[in-house]
N, C-alpha and C positions, 0 to 999 in steps of 0.2 A: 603521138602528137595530139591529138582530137582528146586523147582523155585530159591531157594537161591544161587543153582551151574549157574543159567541162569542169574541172576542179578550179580554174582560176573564177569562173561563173558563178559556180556553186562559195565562193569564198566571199566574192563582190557580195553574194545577195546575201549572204549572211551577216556582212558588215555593217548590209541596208537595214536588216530587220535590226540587229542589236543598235542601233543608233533611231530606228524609230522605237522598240523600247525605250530606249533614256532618255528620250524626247520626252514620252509619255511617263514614266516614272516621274520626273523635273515637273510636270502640269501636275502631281497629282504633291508633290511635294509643300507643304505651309507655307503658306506667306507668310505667319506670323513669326515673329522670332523664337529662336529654343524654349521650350517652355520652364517654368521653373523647376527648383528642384522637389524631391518628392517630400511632401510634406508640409510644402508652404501651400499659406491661406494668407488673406485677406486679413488690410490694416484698418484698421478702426477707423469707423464712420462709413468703410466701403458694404459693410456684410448687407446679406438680405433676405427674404423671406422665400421658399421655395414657394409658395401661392403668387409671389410676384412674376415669376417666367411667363414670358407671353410669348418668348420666340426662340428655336433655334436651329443651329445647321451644324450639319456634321462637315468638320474638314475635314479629317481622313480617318486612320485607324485607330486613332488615338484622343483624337481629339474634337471635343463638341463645344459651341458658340452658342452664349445664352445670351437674351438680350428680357430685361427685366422693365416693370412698371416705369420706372422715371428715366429707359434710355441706354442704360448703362451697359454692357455687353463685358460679357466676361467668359476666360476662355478656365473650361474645365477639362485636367487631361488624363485621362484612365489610365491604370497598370494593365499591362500586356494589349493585344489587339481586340478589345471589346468592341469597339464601334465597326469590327470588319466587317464587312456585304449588307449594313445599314447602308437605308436612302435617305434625302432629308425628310422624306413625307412618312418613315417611320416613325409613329409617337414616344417618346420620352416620358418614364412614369419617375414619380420622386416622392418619396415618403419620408416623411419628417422621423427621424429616430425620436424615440420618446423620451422625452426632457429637453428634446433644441426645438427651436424657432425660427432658429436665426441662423442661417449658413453663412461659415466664415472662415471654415477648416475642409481637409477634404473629411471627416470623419464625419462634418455633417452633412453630407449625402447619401441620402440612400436611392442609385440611380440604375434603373433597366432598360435596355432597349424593347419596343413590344412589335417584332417580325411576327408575320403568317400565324396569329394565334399565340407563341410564344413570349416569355419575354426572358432577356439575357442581362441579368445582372450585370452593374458592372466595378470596379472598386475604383475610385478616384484616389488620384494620385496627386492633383496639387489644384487650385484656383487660384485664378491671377483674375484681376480688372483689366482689360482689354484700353489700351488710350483711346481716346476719339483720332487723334493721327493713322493709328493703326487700324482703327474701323473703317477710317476713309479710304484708305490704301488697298482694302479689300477687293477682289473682285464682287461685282453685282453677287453671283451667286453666292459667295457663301458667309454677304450679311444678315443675321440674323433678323 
């Protein structure tokens, strides 16, 4: 009888731990909406210069939030999990492939994470412009 009160315990608390998991999965999940599909870039009059970046945050494993010279924030989202066990205070390096200027596609990104000495390339998969609705809708932290 005592084991059956020990497994009914042992099931209770397991129930607690996996629903504070998916508590904590849910906070780490975007605010923002699905991101686009692979290969979309930005519509004309949006594109910009990588020397314009002045800010960003990383929202989760996938995706990092740039916010440029006149304001504008834009959300860029990597193939597979590049952004994993970045912080936001990890710097962002970006090198203009030769012959663009002007980032407008994800092809014109050349972007790495730089951890502990390292830096982890990473391949973009799409750039969207971020609305002003949706920046505001952000929490504090992960405006750019």
């Amino acid at each position: 009888m005592r084991t059956s009160g020990i497994l009914l315990s042992a099931a209770v608390a397991g129930a607690a731990v996996a629903a504070a998991c998916t508590t904590a999965l849910a906070e780490r999940t975007s605010p923002l909406p699905p991101p686009p599909p692979a290969g979309a870039g930005l519509a004309s009059g949006q594109c910009f210069r990588s020397h314009d970046i002045k800010n960003h945050t990383i929202v989760d494993n996938k995706t990092l939030l740039l916010r440029v010279n006149r304001g504008d924030v834009y959300r860029v989202t990597m193939a597979g999990n590049c952004l994993a066990g970045a912080i936001p205070s990890d710097p962002i390096v970006t090198r203009q492939p030769p012959g663009s200027q002007i980032i407008c596609k994800p092809i014109d990104f050349d972007i790495s994470i730089a951890r502990n000495g390292f830096t982890s390339r990473c391949i973009v998969e799409s750039v969207a412009k971020v609305s002003e609705d949706q920046v505001a809708a952000l929490p504090r932290r992960l405006k750019p």
